[in-house]
C-alpha positions as CSV (number, residue, x, y, z in Angstrom):
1,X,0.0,0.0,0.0
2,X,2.9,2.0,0.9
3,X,4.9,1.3,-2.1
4,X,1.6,2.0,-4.5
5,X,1.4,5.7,-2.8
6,X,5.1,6.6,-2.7
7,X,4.6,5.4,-6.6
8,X,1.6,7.7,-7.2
9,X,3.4,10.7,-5.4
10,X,6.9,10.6,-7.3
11,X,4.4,10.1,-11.1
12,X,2.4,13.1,-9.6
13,X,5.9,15.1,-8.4
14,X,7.3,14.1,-12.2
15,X,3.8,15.6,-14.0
16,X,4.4,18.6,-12.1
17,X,8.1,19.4,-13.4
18,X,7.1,18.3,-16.9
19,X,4.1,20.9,-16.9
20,X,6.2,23.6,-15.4
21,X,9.0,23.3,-17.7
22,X,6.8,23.4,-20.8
23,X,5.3,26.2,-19.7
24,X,8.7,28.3,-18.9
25,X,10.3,27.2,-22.1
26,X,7.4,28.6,-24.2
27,X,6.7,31.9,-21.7
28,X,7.7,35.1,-23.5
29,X,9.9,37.8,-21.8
30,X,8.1,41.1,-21.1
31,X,8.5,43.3,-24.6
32,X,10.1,40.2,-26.6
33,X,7.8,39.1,-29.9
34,X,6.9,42.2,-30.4
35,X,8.0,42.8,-34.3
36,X,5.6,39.5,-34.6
37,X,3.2,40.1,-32.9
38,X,2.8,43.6,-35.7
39,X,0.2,43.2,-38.3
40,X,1.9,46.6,-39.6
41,X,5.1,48.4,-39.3
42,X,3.3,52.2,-39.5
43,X,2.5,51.6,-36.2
44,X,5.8,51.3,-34.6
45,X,7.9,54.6,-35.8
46,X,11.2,55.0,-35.9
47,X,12.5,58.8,-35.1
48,X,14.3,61.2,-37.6
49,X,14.9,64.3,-37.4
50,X,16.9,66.3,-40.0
51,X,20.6,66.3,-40.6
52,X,23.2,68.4,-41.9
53,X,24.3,67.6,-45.0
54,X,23.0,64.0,-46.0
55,X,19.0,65.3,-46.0
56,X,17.9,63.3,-43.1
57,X,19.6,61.9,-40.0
58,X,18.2,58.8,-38.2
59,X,18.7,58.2,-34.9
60,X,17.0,56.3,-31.8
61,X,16.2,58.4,-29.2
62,X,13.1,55.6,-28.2
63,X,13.5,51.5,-27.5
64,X,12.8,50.9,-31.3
65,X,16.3,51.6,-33.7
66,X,15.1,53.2,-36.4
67,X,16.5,51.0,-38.2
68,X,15.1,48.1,-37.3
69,X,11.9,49.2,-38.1
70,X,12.9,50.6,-41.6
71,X,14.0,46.8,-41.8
72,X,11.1,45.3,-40.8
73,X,9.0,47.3,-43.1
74,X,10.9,45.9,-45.6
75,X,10.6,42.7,-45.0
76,X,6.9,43.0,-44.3
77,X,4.6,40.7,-46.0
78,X,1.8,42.3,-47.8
79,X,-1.4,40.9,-47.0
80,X,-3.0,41.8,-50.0
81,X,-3.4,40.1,-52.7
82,X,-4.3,41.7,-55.7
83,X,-3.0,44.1,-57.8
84,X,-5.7,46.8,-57.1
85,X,-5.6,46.7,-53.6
86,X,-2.3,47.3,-53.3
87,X,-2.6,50.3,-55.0
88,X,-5.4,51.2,-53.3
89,X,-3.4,50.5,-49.9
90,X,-0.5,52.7,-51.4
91,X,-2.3,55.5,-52.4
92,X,-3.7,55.0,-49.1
93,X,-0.3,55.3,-47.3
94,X,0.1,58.4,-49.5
95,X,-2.9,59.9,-48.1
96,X,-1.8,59.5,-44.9
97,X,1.1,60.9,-45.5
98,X,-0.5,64.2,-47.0
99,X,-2.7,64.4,-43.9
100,X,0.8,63.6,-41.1
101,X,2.6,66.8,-43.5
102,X,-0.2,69.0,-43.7
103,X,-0.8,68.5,-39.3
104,X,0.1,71.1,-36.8
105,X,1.7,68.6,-34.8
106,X,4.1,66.8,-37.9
107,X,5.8,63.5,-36.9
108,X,8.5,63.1,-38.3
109,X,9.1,59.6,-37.2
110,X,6.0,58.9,-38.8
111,X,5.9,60.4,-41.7
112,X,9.4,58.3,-42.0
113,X,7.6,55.2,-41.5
114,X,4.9,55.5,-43.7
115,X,7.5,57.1,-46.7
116,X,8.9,53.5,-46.0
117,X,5.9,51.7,-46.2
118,X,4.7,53.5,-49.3
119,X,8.2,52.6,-51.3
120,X,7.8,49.0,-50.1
121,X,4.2,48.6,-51.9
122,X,5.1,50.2,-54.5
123,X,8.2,48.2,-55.5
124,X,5.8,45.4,-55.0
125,X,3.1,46.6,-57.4
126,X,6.1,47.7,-59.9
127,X,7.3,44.1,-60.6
128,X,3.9,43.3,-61.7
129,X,3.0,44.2,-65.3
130,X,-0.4,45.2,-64.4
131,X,1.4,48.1,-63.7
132,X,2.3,49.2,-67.2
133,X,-1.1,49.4,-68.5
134,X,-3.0,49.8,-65.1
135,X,-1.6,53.3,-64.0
136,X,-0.8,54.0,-60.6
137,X,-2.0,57.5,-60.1
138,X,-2.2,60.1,-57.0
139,X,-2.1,63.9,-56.4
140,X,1.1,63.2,-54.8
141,X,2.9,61.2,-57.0
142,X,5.4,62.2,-60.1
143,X,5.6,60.0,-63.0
144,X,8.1,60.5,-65.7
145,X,9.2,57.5,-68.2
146,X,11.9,58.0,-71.0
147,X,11.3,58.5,-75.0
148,X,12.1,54.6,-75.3
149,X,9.5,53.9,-72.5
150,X,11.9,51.2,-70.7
151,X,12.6,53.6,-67.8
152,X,9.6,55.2,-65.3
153,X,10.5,56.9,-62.2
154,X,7.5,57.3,-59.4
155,X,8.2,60.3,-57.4
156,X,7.1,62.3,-54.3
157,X,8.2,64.6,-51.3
158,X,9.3,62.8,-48.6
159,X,8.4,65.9,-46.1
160,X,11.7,65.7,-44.2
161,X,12.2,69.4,-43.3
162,X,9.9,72.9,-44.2
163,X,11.5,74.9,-46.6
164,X,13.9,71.9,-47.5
165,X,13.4,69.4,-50.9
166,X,14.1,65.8,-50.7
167,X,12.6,63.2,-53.1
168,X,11.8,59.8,-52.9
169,X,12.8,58.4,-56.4
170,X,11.4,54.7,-56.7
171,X,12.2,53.5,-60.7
172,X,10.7,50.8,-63.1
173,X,12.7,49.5,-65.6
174,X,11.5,47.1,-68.5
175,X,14.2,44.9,-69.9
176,X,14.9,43.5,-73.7
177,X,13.2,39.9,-72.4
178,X,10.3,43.0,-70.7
179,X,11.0,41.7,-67.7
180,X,10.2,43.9,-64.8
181,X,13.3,45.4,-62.3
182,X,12.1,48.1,-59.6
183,X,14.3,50.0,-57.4
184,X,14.7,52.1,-54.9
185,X,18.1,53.5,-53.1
186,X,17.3,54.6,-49.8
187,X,18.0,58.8,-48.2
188,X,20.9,59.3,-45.9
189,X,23.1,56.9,-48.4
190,X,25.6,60.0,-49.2
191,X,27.5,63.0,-47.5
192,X,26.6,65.2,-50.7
193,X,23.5,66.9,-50.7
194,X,23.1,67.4,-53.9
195,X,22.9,63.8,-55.2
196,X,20.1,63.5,-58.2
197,X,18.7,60.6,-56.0
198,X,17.2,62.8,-53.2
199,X,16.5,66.0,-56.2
200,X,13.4,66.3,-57.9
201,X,14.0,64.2,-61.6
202,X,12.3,66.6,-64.5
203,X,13.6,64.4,-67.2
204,X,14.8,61.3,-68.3
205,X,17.4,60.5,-71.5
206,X,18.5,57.3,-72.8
207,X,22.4,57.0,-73.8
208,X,23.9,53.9,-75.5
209,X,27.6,53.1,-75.0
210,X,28.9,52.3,-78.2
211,X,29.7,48.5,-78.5
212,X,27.9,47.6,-75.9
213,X,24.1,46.6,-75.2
214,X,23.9,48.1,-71.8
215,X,21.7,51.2,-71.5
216,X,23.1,54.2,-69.8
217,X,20.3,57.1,-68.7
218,X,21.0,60.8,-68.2
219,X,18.6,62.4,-65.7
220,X,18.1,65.9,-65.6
221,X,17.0,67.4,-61.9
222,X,16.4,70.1,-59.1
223,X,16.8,70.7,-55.3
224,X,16.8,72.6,-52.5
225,X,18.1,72.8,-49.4
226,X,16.6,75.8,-48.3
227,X,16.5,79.3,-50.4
228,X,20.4,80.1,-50.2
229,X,21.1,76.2,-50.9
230,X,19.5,75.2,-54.7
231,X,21.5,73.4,-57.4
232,X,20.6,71.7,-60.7
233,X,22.5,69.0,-62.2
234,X,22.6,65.9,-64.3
235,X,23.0,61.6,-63.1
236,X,23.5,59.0,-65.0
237,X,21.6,55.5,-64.0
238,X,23.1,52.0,-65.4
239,X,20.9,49.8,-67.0
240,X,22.2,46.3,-66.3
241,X,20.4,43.1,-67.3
242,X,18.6,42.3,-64.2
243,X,19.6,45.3,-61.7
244,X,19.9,49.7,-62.1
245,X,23.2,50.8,-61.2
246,X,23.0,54.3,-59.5
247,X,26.8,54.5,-58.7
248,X,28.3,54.3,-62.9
249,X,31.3,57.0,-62.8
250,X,29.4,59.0,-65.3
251,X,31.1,62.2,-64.5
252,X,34.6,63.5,-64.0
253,X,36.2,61.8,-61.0
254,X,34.4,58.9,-61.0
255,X,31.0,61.1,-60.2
256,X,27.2,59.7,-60.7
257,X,26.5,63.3,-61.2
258,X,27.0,66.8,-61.8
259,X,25.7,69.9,-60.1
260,X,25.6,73.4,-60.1
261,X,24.6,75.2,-56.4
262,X,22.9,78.5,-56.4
263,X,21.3,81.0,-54.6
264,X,18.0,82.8,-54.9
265,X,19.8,85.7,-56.0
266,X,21.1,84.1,-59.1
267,X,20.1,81.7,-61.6
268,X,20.9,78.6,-63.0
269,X,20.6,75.9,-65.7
270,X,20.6,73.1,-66.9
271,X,21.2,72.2,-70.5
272,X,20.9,69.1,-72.3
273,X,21.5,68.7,-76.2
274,X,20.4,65.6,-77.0
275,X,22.1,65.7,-80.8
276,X,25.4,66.6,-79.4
277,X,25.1,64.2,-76.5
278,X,26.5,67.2,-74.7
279,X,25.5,68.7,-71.2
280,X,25.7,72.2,-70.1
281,X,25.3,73.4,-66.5
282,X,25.5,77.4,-65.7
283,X,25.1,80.1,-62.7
284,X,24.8,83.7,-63.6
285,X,24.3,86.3,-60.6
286,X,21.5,88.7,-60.6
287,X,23.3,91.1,-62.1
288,X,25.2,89.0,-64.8
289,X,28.1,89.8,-67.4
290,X,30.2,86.9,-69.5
291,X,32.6,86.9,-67.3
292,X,31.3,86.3,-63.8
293,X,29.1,83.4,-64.8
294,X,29.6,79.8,-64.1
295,X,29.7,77.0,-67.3
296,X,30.7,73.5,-66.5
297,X,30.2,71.8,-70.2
298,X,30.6,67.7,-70.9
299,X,30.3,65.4,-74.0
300,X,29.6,62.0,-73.9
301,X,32.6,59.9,-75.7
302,X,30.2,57.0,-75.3
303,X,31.1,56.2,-72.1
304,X,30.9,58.8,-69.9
305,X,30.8,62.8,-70.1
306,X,33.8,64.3,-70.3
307,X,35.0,67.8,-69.8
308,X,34.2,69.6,-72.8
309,X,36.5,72.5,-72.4
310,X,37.2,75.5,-75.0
């Protein structure tokens, strides 16, 4: 009788450990799971705040690493399905954004999230060829594609700073098997401030290197960084097979681009002669004469733009 009850008491004692380990080995620390537990990333925001030089400097002043979260909205998988509502949830996101910019009380940590969350959807719905003959249209939103329709950027503000331009520049490209590539190079990837992939792209030109079958494409654009900090300038985008290379030396010393910096007292332009495959950039003070104006010149020798000198 004995033995039966000692028996009973150690199987009941041996339950109890089993049940208590399972439990602690599946118990969650406080705050951990938390990035699972997220049906979406615009509602953990990282914090940004603007930066000298680069546009836009992240930094974690919070528990959540900006980061991190700019990570996990990338790696975020879309819920929708098809291709109209996940143009509807971008233009969505867009909205959004319109109504964070437009508030008294602006958020920059948010409007960085959803900036993020709008370029991840919409280098989704570029890959699919809906795309092409579907539209993806919104007040907010600047579409430009070149003369040989292969390349389309999809532009907007990203709202960083008042007074202060900085562009988010998401491109399609269309290869020779029409293959879809989209793109996207992220802000705070360069000390310069006037790299073309933060400026506002007015134009789009396709170059051909001779000999070769890879496509090379000038882009004309604008920016500011306040009213005594505008330039204009020229990049040059790399076509390759299955990728866009936005770091080809187009330019003299291994430069993707070219730019001229002005003021609001003067003026400045940019000039592209498409026959001539020649660029022209050029400042001239309010009160302007020949010989106090700026004129950087190139030529494309069919590989890259070369200073065209007198």
């Amino acid at each position: 009788m004995r033995t039966t009850m000692r028996h009973r008491h150690f199987t009941s004692a041996i339950l109890f450990c089993a049940c208590l380990l399972f439990t602690t080995c599946h118990r969650q620390p406080a705050g951990s799971g938390q990035e699972e537990e997220m049906s979406d990333p615009t509602t953990t925001y990282s914090l940004a705040r603007t930066g000298a030089g680069s546009g836009i400097e992240v930094i974690s002043g919070t528990g959540n690493d900006p980061l991190k979260v700019r990570e996990f909205i990338q790696s975020y998988q879309i819920p929708e399905q098809s291709f109209t509502a996940k143009r509807a949830k971008f233009c969505n996101l867009l909205d959004q954004l319109k109504k964070e910019t437009e508030s008294d009380s602006l958020s920059y940590e948010t409007v960085d999230s959803l900036n993020y969350m709008a370029i991840h959807y919409l280098l989704d719905l570029l890959q699919d060829s809906k795309s092409i003959a579907g539209g993806i249209r919104h007040p907010m939103l600047h579409s430009i594609i070149s003369p040989d329709k292969r390349l389309r950027l999809y532009a907007w503000d990203e709202h960083i700073a008042p007074g202060q331009q900085s562009h988010i520049n998401v491109f399609q490209y269309r290869t020779d098997d029409n293959r879809l590539i989209a793109a996207f190079q992220g802000t705070g990837r360069t000390h310069d401030e006037t790299d073309f992939l933060t400026g506002r792209i007015e134009s789009l030109h396709p170059l051909f290197r001779n000999g070769d079958s890879v496509r090379l494409y000038l882009l004309c654009y604008t920016g500011s960084h306040g009213n005594e900090h505008l330039y204009k300038g020229f990049g040059c985008i790399n076509a390759l097979p299955d990728s866009l290379d936005f770091k080809y030396p187009a330019f003299e010393g291994a430069r993707p681009f070219a730019a001229v910096h002005y003021s609001e007292k003067e003026t400045a332009q940019a000039v592209f002669d498409r026959r001539q495959r020649t660029v022209r950039l050029l400042r001239h003070p309010a009160t302007s004469t020949q010989q106090d104006s700026l004129c950087l010149g190139y030529i494309f020798d069919g590989t890259q733009f070369i200073s065209d000198k007198p």
